[in-house]
C-alpha positions in Angstrom: 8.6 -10.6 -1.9 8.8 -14.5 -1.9 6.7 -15.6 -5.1 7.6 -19.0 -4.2 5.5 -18.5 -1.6 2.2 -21.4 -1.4 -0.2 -18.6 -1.4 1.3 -16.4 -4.1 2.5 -18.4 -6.2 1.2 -16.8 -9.8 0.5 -13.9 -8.4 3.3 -11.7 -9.6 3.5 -10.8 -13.0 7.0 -9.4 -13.3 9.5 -8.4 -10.5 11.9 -6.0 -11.0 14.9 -5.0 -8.5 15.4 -1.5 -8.4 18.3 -1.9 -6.8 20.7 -4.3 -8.5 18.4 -5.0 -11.5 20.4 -7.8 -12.9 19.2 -10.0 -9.5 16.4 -11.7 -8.8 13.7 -10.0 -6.1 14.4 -11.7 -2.4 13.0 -10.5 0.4 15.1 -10.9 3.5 13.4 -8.0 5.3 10.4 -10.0 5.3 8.0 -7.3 4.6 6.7 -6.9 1.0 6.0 -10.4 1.2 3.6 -9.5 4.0 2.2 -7.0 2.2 1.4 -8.8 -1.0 -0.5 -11.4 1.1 -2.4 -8.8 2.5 -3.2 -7.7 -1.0 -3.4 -10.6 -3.3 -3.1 -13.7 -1.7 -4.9 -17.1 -3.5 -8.3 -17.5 -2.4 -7.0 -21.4 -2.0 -7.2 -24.3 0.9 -4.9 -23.1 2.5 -3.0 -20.2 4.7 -4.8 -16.6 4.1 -6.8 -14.9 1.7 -5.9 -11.3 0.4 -8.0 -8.3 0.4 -8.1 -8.7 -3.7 -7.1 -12.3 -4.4 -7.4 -11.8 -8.4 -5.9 -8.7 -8.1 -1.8 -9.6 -10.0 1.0 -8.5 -8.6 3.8 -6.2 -9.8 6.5 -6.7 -7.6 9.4 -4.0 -7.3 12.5 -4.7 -4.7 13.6 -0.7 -3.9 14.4 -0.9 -0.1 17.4 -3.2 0.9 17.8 -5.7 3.7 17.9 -3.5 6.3 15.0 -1.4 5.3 16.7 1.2 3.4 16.0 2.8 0.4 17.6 5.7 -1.5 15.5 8.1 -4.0 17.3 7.4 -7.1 16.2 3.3 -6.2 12.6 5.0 -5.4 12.9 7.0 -8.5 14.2 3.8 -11.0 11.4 1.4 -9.3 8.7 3.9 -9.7 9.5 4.6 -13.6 9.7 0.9 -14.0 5.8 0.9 -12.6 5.0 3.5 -15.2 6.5 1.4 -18.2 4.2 -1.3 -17.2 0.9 0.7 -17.1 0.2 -0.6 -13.5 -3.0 0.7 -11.9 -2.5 0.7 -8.2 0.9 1.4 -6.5 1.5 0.4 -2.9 4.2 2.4 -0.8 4.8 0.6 2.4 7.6 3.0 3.5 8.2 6.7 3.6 10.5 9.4 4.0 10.5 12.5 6.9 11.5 14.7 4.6 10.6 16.1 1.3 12.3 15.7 -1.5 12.0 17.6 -4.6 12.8 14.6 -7.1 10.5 12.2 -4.7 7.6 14.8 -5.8 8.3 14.8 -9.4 8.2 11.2 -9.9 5.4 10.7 -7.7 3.4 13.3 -10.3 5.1 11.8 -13.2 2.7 8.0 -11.7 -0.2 10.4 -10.8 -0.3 11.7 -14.3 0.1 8.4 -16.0 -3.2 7.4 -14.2 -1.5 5.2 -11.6 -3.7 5.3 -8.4 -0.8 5.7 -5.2 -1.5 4.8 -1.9 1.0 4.9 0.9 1.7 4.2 4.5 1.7 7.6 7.0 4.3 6.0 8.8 5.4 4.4 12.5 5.7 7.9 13.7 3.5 7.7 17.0 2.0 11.3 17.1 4.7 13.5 14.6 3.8 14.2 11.1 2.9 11.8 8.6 6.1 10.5 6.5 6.4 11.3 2.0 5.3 10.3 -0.2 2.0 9.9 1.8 1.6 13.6 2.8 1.3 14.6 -1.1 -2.1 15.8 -2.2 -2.0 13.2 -4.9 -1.3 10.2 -2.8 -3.6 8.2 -0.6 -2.1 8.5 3.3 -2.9 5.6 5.2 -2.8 5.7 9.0 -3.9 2.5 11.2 -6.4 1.0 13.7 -7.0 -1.7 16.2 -9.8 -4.4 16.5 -11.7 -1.5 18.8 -11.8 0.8 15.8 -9.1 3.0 17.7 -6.1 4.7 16.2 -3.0 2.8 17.1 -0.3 4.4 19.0 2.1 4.4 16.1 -0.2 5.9 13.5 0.6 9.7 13.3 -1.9 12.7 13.0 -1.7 14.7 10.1 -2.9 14.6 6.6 -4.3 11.1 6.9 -6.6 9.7 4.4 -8.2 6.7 5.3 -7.4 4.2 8.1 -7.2 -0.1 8.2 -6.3 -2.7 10.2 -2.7 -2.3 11.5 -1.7 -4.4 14.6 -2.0 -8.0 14.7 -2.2 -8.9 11.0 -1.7 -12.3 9.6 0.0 -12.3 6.3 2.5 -14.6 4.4 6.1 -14.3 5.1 9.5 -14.7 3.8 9.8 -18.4 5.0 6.6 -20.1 3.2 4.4 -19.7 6.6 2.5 -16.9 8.6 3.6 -14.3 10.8 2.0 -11.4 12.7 2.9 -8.1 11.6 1.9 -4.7 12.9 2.3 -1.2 11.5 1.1 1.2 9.0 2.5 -0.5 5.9 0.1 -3.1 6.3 -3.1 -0.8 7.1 -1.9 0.4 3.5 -2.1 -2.9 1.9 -5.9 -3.1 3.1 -6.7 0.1 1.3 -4.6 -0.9 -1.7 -6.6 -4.3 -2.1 -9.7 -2.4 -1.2 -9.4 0.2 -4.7 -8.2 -3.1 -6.6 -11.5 -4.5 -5.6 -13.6 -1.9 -6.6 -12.0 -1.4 -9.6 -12.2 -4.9 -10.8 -15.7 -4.7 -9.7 -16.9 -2.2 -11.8 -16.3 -2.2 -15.2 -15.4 1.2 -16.0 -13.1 0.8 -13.4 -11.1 3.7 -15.5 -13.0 6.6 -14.3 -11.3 5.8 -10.5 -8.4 6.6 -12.4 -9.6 10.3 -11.9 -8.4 11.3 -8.6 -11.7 13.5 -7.6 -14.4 10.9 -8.9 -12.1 7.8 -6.2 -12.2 9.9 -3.6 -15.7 10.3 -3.9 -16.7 6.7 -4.5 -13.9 5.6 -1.4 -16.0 8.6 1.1 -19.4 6.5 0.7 -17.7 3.5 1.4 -16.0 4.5 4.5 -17.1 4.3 7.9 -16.6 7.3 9.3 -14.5 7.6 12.4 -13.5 9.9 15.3 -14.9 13.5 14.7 -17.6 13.9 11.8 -15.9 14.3 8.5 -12.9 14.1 7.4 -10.1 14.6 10.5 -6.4 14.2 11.0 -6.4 11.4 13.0 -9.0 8.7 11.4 -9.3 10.7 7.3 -11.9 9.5 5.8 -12.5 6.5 8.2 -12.5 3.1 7.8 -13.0 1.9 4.0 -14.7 -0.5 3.6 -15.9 -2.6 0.7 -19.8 -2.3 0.6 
């Protein structure tokens, strides 16, 4: 993501790059630094404000210019999140397959308390991508201004769903852009849980998988068919 950026600047912790770990983290894909506005930008003057603007920012470079990433990248940028004792961890990609070693790291952040919420993926109406079809991971599938799933969003095991077509975030070039697409409904629900934690300050009992879900079903509006459904999850969180 672009630190540098005017509404991120201090946001981000530490960076690491997964990938060639002895570079700096630059993001020429312009995407994670759309998704860290979404999340955490600077309640300032200017530009945007994120979902959780005093939420920090751990930022981790795994997928490469084109968008790519491999699993041992996944797998090294993941661990890295686990050394630092981060609390929330946004994936705004996914896989169509699954992948033993994917799993196993994914439980190794589950059982260190980290809290993971990812994107079901651009996928129209085919399954939802991995890591986000885990048990253990929040799936995240997207909606329009109308409340209405998005053609991209799949059907499957989806969680919760946010705003995912027209978003205004921070890009790569110190200005706005609009972005569309699962990865950003995810940063919504990511900046959502880092509200609520922050808010409540024994925020570590959302580190229990069964007692979040529970808080994040009052706070959703639900959508679609009563309950809980493959299209909509949950429904729309909301932060009430």
């Amino acid at each position: 993501m672009n630190k540098n950026h005017p509404d991120l600047k201090e946001q981000v912790v530490k960076e690491f790059n997964a990938i060639n770990p002895q570079e700096p983290v630059i993001d020429k894909l312009n995407h994670g630094t759309a998704v860290a506005g979404i999340i955490a930008a600077k309640d300032n003057s200017i530009g945007i404000k994120g979902v959780a603007p005093n939420a920090k920012i751990y930022s981790v470079k795994v997928l490469n210019d084109d968008g790519e990433g491999t699993i041992d990248n996944i797998i090294r940028g993941i661990n890295w999140c686990i050394d630092q004792k981060v609390n929330i961890m946004n994936i705004s990609f996914g896989f169509k397959s699954n992948n033993p070693e994917l799993k196993s790291i994914i439980d190794k952040a589950r059982n260190s308390g980290i809290i993971i919420v990812a994107s079901s993926g651009n996928n129209y109406i085919r399954e939802v991508d991995y890591p986000a079809r885990y048990e253990n991971v929040f799936s995240v599938g997207s909606i329009n201004k109308e409340h209405q799933r998005v053609r991209f969003s799949p059907r499957g095991k989806i969680d919760f769903v946010a705003p995912g077509r027209g978003i205004l975030s921070t890009n790569n070039k110190n200005g706005y852009s609009l972005f569309e697409g699962t990865s950003y409904s995810t940063a919504f629900i990511s900046g959502l849980i880092a509200l609520y934690m922050t808010d409540n300050p024994e925020y570590k009992i959302y580190q229990n998988q069964d007692k979040l879900i529970r808080l994040l079903q009052v706070k959703s509006l639900d959508l679609g068919v009563k309950g809980k459904d493959n299209v909509y999850g949950y429904g729309l969180l909301q932060f009430k």
